[in-house]
ROZA-667431 format. One record per residue: x, y, z of N, C-alpha, C in turn; residue number from 1; residue in one letter. Coordinates in steps of 0.2 Angstrom, whole numbers, plus 5000, padded with zeros to 4 digits. Atoms other than C-alpha are relative to their C-alpha. Layout:
<pts>
@n.X->X; n.Y->Y; n.Z->Z; ca.X->X; ca.Y->Y; ca.Z->Z; c.X->X; c.Y->Y; c.Z->Z; roro->NUM; bavo->A
...
</pts>
This chain:
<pts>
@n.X->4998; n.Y->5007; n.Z->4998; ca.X->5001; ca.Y->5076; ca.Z->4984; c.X->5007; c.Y->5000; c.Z->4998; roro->1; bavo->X
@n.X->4993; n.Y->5003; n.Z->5002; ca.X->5017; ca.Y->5067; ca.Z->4983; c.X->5004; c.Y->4995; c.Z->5002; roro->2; bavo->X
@n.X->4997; n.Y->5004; n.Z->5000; ca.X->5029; ca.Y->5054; ca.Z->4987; c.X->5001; c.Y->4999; c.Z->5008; roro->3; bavo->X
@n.X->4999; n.Y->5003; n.Z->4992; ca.X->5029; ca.Y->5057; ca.Z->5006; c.X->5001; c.Y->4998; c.Z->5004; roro->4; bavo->X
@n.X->4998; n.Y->5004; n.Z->4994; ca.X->5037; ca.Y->5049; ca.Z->5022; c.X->4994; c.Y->4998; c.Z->5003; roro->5; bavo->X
@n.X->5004; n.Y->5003; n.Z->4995; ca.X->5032; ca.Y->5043; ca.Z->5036; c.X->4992; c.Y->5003; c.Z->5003; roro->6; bavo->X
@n.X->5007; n.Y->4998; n.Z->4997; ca.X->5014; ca.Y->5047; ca.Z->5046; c.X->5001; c.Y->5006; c.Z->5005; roro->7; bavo->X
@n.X->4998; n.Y->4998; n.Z->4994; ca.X->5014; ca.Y->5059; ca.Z->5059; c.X->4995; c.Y->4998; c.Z->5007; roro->8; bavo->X
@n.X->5003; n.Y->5005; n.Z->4993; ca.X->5005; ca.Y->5056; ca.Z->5077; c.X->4992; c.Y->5003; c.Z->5001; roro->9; bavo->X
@n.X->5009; n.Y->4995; n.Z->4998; ca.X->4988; ca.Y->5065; ca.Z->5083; c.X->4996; c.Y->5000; c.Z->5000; roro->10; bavo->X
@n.X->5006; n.Y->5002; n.Z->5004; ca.X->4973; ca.Y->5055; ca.Z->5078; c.X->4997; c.Y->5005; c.Z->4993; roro->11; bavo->X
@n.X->4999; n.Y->4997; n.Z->5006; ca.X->4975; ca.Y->5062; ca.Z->5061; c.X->4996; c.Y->4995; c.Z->4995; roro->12; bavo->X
@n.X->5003; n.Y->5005; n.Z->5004; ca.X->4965; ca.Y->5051; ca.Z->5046; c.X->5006; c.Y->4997; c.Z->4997; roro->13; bavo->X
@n.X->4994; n.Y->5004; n.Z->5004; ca.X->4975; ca.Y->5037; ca.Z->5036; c.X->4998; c.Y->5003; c.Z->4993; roro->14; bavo->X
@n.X->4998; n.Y->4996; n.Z->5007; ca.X->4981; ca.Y->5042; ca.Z->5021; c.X->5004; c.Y->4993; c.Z->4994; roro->15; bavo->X
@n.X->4996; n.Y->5004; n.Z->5004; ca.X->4986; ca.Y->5031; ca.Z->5006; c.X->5002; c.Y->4999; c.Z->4993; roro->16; bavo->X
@n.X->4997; n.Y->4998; n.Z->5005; ca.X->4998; ca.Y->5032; ca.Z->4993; c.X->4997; c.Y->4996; c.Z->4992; roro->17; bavo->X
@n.X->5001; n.Y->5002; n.Z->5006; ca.X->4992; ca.Y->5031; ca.Z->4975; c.X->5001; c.Y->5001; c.Z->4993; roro->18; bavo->X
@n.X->4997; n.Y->5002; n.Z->5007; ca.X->4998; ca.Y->5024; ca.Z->4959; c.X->4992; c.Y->5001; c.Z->4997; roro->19; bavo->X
@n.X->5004; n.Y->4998; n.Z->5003; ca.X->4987; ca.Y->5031; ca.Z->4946; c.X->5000; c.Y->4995; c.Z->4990; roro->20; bavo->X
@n.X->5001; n.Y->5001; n.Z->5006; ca.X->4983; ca.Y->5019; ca.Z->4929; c.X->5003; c.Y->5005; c.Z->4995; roro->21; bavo->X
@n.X->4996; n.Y->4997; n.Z->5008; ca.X->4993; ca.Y->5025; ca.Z->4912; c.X->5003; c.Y->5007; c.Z->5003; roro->22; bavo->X
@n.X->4995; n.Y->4996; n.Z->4997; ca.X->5003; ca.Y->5037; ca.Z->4925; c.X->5004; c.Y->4999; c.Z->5002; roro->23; bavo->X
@n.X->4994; n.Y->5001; n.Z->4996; ca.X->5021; ca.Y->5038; ca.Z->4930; c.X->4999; c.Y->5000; c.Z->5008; roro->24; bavo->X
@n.X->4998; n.Y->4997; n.Z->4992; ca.X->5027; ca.Y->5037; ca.Z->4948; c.X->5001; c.Y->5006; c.Z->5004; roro->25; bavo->X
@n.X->4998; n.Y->4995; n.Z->4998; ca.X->5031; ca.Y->5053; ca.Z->4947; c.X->4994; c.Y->5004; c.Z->5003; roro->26; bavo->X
@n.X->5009; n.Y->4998; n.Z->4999; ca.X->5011; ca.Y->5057; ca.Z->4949; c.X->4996; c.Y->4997; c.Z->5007; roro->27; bavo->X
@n.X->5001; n.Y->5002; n.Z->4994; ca.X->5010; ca.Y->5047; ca.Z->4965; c.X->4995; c.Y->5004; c.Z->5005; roro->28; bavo->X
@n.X->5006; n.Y->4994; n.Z->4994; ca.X->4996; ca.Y->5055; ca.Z->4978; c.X->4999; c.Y->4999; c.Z->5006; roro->29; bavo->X
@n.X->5002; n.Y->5002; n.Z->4994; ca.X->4990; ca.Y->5053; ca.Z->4995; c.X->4994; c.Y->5003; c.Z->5001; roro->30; bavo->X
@n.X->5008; n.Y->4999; n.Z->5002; ca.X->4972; ca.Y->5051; ca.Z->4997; c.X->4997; c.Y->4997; c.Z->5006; roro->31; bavo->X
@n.X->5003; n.Y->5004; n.Z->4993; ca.X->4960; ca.Y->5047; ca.Z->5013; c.X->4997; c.Y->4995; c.Z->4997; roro->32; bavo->X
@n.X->5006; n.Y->5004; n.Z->5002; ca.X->4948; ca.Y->5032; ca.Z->5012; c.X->4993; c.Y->5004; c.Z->4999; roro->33; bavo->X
@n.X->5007; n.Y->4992; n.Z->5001; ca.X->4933; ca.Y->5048; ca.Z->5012; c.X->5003; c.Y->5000; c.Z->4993; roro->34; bavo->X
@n.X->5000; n.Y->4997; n.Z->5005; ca.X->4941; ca.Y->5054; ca.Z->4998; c.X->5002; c.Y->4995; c.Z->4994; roro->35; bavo->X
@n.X->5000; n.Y->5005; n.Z->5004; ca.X->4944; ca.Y->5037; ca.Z->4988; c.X->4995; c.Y->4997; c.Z->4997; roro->36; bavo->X
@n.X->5007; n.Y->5001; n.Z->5002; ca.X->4926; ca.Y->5032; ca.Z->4992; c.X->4996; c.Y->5004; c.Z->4996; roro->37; bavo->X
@n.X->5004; n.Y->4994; n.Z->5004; ca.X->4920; ca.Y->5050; ca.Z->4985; c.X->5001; c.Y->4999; c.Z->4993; roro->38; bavo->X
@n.X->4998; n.Y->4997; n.Z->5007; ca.X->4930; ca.Y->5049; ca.Z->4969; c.X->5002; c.Y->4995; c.Z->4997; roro->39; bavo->X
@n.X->4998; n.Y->5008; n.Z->5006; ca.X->4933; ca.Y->5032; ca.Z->4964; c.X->4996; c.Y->4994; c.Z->5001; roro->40; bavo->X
@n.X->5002; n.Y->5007; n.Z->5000; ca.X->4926; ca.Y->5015; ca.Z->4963; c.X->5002; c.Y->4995; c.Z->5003; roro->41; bavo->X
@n.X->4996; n.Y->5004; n.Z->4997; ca.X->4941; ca.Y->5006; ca.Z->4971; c.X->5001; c.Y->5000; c.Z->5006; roro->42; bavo->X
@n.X->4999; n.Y->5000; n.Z->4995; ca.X->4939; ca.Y->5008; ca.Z->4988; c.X->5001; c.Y->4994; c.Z->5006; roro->43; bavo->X
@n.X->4998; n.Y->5006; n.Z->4998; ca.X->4940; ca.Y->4990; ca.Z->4992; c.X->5007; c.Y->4998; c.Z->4997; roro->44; bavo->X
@n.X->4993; n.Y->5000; n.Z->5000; ca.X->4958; ca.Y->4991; ca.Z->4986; c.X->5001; c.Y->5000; c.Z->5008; roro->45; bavo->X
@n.X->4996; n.Y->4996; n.Z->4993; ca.X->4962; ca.Y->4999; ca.Z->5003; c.X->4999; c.Y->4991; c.Z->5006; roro->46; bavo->X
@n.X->5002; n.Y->5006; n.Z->4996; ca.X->4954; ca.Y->4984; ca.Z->5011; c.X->5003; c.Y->4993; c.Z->4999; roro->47; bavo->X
@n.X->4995; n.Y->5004; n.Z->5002; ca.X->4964; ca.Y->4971; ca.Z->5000; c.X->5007; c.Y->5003; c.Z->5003; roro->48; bavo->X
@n.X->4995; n.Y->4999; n.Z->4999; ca.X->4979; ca.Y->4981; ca.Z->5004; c.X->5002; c.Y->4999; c.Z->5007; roro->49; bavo->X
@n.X->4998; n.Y->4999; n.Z->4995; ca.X->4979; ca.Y->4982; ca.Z->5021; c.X->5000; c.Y->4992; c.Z->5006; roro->50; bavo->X
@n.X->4998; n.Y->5007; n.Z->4998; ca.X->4976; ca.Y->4964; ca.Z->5024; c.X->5004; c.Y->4995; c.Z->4998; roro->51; bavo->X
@n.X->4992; n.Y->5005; n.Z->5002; ca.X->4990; ca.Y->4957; ca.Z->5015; c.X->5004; c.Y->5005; c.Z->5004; roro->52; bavo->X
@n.X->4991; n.Y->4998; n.Z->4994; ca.X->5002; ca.Y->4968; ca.Z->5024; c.X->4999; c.Y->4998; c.Z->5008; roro->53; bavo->X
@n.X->5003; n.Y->5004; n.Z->4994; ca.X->4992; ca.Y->4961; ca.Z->5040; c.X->5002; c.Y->4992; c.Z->4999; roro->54; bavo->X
@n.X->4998; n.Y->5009; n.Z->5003; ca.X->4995; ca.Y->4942; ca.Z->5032; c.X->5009; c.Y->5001; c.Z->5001; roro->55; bavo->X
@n.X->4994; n.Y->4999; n.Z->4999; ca.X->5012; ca.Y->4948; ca.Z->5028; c.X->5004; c.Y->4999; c.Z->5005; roro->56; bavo->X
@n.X->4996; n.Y->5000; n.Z->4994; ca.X->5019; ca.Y->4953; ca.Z->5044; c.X->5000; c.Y->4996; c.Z->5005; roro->57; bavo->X
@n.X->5001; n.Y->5006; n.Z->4997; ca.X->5010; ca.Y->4939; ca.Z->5052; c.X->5006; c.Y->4995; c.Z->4997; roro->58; bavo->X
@n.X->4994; n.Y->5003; n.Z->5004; ca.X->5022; ca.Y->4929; ca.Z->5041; c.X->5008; c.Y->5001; c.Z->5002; roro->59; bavo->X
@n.X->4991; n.Y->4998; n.Z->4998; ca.X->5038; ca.Y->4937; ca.Z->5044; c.X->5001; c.Y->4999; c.Z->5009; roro->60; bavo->X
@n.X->4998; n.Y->5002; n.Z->4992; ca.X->5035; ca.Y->4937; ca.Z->5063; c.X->5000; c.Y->4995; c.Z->5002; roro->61; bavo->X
@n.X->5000; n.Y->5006; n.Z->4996; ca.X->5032; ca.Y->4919; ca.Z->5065; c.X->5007; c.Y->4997; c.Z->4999; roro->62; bavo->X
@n.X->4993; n.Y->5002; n.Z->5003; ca.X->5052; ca.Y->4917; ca.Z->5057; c.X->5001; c.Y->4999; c.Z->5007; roro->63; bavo->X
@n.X->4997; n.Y->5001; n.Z->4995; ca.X->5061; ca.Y->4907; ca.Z->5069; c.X->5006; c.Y->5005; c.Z->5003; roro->64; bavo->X
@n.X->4994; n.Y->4997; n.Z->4995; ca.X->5076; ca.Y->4918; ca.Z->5070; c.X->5001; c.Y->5006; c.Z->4994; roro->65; bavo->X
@n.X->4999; n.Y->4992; n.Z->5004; ca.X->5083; ca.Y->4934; ca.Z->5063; c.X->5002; c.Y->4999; c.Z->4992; roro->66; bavo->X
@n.X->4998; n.Y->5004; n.Z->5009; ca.X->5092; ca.Y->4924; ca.Z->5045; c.X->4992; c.Y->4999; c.Z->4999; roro->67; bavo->X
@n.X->5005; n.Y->5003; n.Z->5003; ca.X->5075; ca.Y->4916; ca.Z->5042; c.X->4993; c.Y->5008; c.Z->5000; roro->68; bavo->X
@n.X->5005; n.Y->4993; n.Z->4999; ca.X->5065; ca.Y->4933; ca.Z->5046; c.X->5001; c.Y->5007; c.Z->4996; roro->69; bavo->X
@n.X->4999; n.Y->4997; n.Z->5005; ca.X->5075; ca.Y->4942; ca.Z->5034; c.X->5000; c.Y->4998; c.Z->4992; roro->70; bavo->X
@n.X->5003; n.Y->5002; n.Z->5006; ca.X->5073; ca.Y->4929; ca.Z->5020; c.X->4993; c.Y->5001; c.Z->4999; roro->71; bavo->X
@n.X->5007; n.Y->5001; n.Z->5001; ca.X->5055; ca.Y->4931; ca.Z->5023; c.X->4995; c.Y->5008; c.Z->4997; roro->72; bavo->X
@n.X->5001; n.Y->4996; n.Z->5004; ca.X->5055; ca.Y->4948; ca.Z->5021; c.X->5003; c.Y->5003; c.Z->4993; roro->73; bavo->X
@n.X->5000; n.Y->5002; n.Z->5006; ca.X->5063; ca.Y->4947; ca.Z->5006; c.X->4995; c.Y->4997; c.Z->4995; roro->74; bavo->X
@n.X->5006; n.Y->5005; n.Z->5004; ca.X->5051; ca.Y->4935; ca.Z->5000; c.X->4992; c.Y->5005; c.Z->4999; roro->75; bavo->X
@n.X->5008; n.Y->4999; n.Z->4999; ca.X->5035; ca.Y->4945; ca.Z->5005; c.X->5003; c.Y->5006; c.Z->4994; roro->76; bavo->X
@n.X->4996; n.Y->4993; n.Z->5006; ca.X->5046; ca.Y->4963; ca.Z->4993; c.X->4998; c.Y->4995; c.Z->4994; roro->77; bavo->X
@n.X->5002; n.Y->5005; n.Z->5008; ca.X->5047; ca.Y->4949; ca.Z->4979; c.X->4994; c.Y->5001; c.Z->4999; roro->78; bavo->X
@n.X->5009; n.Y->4999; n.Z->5002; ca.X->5027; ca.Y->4946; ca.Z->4980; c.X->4997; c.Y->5006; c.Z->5000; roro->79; bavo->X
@n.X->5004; n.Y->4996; n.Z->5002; ca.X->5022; ca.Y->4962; ca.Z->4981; c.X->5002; c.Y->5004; c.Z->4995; roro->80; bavo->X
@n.X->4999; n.Y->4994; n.Z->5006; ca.X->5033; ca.Y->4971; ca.Z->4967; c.X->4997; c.Y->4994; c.Z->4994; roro->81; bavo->X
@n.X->5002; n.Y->5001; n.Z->5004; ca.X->5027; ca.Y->4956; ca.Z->4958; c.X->4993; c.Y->4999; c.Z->4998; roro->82; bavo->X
@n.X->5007; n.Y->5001; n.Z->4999; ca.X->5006; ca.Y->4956; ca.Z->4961; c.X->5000; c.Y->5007; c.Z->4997; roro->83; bavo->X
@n.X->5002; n.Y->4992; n.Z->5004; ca.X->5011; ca.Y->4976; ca.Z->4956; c.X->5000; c.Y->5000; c.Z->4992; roro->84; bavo->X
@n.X->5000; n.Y->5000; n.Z->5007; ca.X->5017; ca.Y->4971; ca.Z->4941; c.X->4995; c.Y->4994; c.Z->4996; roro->85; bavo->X
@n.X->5006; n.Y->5003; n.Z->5003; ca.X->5003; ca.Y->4960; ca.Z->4937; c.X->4994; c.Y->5002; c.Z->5000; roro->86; bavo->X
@n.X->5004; n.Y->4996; n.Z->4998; ca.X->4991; ca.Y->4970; ca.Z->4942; c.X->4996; c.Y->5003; c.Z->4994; roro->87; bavo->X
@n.X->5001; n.Y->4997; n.Z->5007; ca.X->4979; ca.Y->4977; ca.Z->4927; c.X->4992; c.Y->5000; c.Z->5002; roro->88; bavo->X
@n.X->5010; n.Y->4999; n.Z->5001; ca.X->4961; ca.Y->4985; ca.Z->4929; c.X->5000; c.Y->5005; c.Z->4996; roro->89; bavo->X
@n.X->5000; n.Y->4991; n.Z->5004; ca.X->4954; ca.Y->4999; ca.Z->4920; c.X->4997; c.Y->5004; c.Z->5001; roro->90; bavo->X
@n.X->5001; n.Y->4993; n.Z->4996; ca.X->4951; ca.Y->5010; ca.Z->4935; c.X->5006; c.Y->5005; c.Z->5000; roro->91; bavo->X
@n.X->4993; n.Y->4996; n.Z->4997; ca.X->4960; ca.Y->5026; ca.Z->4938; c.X->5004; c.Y->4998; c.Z->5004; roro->92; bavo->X
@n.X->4995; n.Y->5004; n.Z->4995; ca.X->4965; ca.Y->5019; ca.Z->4952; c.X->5004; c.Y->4995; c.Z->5000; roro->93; bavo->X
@n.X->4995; n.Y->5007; n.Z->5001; ca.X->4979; ca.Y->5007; ca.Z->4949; c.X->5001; c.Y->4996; c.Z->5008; roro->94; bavo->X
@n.X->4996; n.Y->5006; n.Z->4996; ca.X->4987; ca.Y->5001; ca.Z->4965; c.X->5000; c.Y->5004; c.Z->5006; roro->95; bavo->X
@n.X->4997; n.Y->4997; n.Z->4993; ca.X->4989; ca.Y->5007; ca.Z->4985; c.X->5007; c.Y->5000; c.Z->4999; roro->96; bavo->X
@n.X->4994; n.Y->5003; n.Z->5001; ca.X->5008; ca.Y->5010; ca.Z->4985; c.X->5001; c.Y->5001; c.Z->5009; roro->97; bavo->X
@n.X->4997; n.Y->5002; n.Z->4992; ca.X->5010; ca.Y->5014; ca.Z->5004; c.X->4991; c.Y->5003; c.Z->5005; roro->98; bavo->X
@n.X->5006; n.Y->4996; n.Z->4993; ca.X->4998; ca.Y->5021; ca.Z->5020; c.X->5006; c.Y->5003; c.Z->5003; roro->99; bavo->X
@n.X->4997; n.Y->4994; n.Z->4994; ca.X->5002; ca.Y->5037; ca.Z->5032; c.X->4995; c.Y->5000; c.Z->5005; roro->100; bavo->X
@n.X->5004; n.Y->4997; n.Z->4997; ca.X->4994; ca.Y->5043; ca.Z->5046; c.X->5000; c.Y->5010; c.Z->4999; roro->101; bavo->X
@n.X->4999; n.Y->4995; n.Z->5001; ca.X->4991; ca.Y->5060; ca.Z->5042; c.X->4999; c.Y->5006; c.Z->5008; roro->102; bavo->X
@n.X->4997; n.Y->4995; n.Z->4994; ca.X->4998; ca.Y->5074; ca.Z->5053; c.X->4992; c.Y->5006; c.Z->5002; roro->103; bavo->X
</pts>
């Protein structure tokens, strides 16, 4: 695993970057929903995740105008570095940090 770009094209599975409990960032991984539901508990993260950036983007697109649509995306960065830093279970699994589509 590791810190990885973008997705590639080709009906590939989705892939989603993961923060590991009482682990650095440097340990970051990319992992299917298969292989999340095999090996973890939290696989209802992926489902929370995917719907606030669904909510999210709803949000910023409804911005009247290009000013307003970059304070919004601003505003959505604020909540989520700080939901990350509030964040505290005591699964492996800490936190979704991004999604791929895998190549």
């Amino acid at each position: 695993g590791g810190s990885g770009g973008g997705g590639g094209g080709g009906g590939g599975e989705r892939q989603y970057l993961i923060k590991w409990e009482n682990r650095s960032y440097l340990h970051l991984s990319w992992h299917t929903r298969r292989d999340i539901k095999e090996h973890y508990r939290n696989v209802n993260r992926i489902d929370i995740y995917e719907k606030r950036l669904r909510d999210d983007e709803a949000w910023v697109a409804a911005a009247v105008d290009s000013n307003e649509r970059s304070d919004r995306r601003e505003a959505v960065q604020l909540q989520r570095d700080l939901r990350a830093e509030q964040f505290a279970e005591r699964e492996n699994l800490e936190r979704i940090v991004a999604a791929r589509e895998s190549e």
